[in-house]
Steps between C-alpha positions, in 0.01 A plus 500: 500500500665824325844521706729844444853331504813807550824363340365307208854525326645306786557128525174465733306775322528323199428171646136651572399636199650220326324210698212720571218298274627206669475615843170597424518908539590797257766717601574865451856589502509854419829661299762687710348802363173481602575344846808567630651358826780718545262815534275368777310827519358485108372105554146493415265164473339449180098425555382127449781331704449241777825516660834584439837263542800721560766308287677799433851572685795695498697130507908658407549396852874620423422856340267550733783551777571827321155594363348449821237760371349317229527217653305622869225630229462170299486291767303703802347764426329358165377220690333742741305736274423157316362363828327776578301558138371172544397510851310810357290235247500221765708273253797264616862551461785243475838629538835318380724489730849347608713331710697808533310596734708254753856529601520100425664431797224247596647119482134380408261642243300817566184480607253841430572625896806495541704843559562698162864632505598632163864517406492712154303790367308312277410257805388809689292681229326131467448465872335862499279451246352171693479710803295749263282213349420374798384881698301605203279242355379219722417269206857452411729207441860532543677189280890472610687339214917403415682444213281566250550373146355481143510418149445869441739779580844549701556196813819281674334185217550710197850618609628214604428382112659770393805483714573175488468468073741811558757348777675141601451544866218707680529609838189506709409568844445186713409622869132639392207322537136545345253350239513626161184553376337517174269837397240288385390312832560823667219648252318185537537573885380820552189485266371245745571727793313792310218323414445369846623821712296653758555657830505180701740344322713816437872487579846413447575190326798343377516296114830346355546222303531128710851430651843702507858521358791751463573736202746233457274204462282678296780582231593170553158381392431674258850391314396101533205582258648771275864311489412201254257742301762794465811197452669700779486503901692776653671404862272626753749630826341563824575829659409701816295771532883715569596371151222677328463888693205673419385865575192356612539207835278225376337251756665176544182336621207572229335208609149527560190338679219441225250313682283787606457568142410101397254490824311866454432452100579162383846620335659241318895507533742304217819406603768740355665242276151405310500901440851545360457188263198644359632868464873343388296258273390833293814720564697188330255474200510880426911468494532189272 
């Protein structure tokens, strides 16, 4: 299967082409220059594809606050011309999204129904270009996703090793919930769902890794295995959300329901510790 992948410098986009033999398809992830999401109206599909996975965001969730702009065109109205080239060819779509798209005021984790209520711009560009997946092309799959990290590029694992080589004590928000969640098994993910999608099982689905913490647990985590490597362990203080403002509100509640997902296409679901030790396991090696 030849899959067009938008965003292959991201942490997912790299995931796919870098995994790609394994997961048994080729990908195509076309230079900014030749495909470029920010000017929806010059996207064109190469020939030879067989479906396209939308990895590509606008994802400066604070920037985009004041360059609502390029953010609305990134995240919804790319999606849309996207959706509606391949409905054109009759080929699938799977579209990243996030659980932005919820004001994560729910106490329990989201399920794919429940009301969308976006709190930021970069929640509401993400939220329209799911509405415009899901009107254009009726072969799509909408994949919901939170805290999102990698070996590869900028994420909250890689600064917190920065940081805390840097300072004594780190201060880290404590009254946020979700699942971080490795790029790979989010590539691993929605190569499944491609190569399986089709108009009956079309839809919203949700994928994170298995189980939940803070911001705050997570740092703290990720200190117990880099401390005795690095021969230092920074104190890890719990904060609210007040302590750390942000131009962007970010959901307290990221939490979400993944057993649509699992029962639909057989997605397999690590818990996020087994993740982090594996992606810490290399960050660690490439420092020492």
């Amino acid at each position: 299967m030849r899959l067009l992948v938008t965003g292959g410098t991201g942490q997912v986009g790299e995931a796919l082409q870098r995994l790609a033999p394994r997961l048994g398809v080729t990908v195509i992830a076309p230079p900014r220059a030749e495909l470029d999401l920010s000017k929806p109206e010059t996207i064109r599909l190469p020939d030879g594809i067989d479906g396209v996975i939308n990895a590509g965001a606008y994802t400066a969730v604070d920037k985009a606050e004041s360059e609502g702009a390029l953010s609305v065109a990134v995240n919804a109205a790319a999606p849309g011309v996207l959706a509606a080239e391949t409905a054109k060819r009759g080929l699938p779509i799977v579209q990243l999204s996030t659980d932005y798209v919820f004001d994560g005021t729910k106490n329990e984790p989201y399920v794919e129904d429940d009301l969308v209520n976006p709190t930021s711009i970069y929640g509401l560009g993400k939220e329209a270009g799911e509405r415009a997946v899901r009107e254009t092309n009726p072969r799509h799959a909408i994949v919901r996703t939170s805290w999102v990290y990698a070996v590869h590029g900028n994420n909250f694992v890689k600064t917190m090793l920065r940081l805390g080589k840097e300072r004594d004590v780190l201060k880290v928000v404590a009254d946020q919930t979700g699942a971080p969640t490795l790029a790979d098994d989010i590539a691993a993910a929605v190569v499944l769902v491609a190569k399986a999608l089709n108009q009956s099982n079309a839809g919203t689905y949700h994928y994170t890794a298995e189980g939940a913490t803070s911001w705050h647990g997570l740092a703290s985590a990720i200190w117990v295995k880099a401390g005795p490597k690095l021969g230092k362990t920074p104190k890890i203080e719990p904060i609210p959300t007040s302590g750390y403002p942000t131009p962007a509100r970010r959901p307290q509640n990221s939490r979400l329901d993944c057993s649509k997902i699992v029962a639909t296409f057989g997605v397999v679901r690590r818990p996020w510790e087994a993740a982090l030790d594996e992606t810490l396991a290399i960050l660690l090696e490439e420092k020492s």
